[in-house]
Residue frames relative to the residue before (quaternion, step in Angstrom):
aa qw qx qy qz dx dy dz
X 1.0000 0.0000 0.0000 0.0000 0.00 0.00 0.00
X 0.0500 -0.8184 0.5690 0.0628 3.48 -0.17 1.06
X 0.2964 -0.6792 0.6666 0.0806 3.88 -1.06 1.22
X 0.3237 -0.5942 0.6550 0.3363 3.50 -1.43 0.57
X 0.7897 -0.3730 0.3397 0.3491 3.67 -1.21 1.01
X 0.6912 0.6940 -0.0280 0.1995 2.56 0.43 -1.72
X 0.7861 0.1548 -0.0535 0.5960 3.10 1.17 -1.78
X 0.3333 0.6004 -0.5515 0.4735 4.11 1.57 0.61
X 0.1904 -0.7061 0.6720 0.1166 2.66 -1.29 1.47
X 0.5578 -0.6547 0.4147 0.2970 3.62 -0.96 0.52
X 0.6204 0.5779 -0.0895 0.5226 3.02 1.01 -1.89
X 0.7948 0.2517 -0.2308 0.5017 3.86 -0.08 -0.72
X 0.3655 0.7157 -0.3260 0.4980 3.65 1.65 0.09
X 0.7774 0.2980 -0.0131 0.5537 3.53 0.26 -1.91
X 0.5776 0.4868 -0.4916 0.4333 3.83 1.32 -0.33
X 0.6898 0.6120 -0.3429 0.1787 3.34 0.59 -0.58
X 0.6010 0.5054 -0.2045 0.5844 3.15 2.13 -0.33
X 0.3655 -0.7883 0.2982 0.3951 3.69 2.07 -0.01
X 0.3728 0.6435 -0.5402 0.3939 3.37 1.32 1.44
X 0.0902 -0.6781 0.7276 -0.0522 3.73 -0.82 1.10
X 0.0403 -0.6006 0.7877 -0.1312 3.58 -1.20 1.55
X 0.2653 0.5399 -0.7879 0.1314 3.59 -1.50 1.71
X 0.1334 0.7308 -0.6688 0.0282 3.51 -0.44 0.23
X 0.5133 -0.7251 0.3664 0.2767 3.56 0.72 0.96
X 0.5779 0.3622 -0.4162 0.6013 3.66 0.97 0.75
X 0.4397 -0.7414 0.4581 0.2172 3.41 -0.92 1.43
X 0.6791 0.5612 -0.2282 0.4145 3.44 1.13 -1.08
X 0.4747 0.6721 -0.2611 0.5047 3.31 1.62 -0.60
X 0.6266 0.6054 -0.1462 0.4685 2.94 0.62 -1.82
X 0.8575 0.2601 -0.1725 0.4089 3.64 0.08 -1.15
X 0.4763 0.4958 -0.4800 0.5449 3.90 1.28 0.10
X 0.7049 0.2943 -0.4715 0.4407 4.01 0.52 -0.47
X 0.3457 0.7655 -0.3982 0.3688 3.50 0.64 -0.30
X 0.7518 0.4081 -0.1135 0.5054 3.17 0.82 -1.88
X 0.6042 0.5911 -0.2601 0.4668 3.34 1.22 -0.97
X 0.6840 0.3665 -0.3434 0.5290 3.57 0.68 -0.81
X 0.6191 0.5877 -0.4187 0.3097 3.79 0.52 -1.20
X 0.7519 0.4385 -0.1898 0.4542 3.63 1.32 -1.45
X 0.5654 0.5720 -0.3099 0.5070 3.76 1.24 -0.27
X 0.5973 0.3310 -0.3784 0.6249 3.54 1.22 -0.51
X 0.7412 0.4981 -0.3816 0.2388 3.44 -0.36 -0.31
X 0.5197 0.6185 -0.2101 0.5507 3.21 2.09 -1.23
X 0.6866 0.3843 -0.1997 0.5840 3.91 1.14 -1.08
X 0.4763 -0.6187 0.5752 0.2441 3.82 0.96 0.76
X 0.4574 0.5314 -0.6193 0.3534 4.25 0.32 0.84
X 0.7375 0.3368 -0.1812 0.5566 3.74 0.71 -0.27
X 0.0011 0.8071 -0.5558 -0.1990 3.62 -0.92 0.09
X 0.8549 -0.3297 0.0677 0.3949 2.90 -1.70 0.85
X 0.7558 0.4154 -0.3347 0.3798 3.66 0.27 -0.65
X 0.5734 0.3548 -0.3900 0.6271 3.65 1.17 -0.40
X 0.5104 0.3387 -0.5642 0.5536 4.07 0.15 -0.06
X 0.8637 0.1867 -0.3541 0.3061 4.01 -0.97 -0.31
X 0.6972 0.3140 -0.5303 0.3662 3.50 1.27 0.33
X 0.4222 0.5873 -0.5152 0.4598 3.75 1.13 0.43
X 0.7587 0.3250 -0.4199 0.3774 3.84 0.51 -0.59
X 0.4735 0.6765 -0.3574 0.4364 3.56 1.55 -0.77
X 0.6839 0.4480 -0.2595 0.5141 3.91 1.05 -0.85
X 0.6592 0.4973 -0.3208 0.4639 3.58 1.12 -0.80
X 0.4973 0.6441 -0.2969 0.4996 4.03 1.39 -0.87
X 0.7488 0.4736 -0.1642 0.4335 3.39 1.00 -1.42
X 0.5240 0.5062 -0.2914 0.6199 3.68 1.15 -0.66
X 0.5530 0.4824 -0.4424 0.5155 3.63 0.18 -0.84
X 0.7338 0.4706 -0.3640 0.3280 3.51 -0.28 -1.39
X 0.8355 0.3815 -0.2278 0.3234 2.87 0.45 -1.58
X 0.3565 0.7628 -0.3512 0.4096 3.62 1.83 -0.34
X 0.1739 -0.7594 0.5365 0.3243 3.15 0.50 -1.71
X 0.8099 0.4053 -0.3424 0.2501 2.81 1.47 1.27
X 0.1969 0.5928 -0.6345 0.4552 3.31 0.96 1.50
C-alpha cells in the first residue's frame, strides 16, 4: 500500500502502537519519531514497507519543517 508522504500521518501512525511524542520542541519531536519508527522495525512489529513509508513521511515533514 503505497501513501503519498504527504498524506502519512506520523502521529496517528505511532498512536496505533500507543506511542505519543510532544515534548513541545518540533525538532525534538521528530528525532523520537525516528527513534520509535526504527525500534519498531528493528523489533520486527512493523515491516519493511510501513518502515520506508513512515521514514519517507518523516524526510517529507523535515522538508517541509525546514529542517533537513
Amino acid at each position: 500500500m503505497k501513501i503519498n508522504p504527504n498524506e502519512f500521518d506520523l502521529k496517528a501512525f505511532l498512536h496505533r502502537f500507543g506511542l505519543v511524542i510532544y515534548t513541545g520542541d518540533p525538532e525534538g519531536d521528530l528525532l523520537l519519531i525516528e527513534d520509535e519508527i526504527r525500534e519498531l522495525y528493528e523489533l520486527n512489529v512493523i515491516d519493511k514497507e510501513e518502515f520506508i513509508e513512515a521514514m519517507s513521511a518523516l524526510r517529507s515533514k523535515r522538508r517541509v519543517e525546514g529542517r533537513e
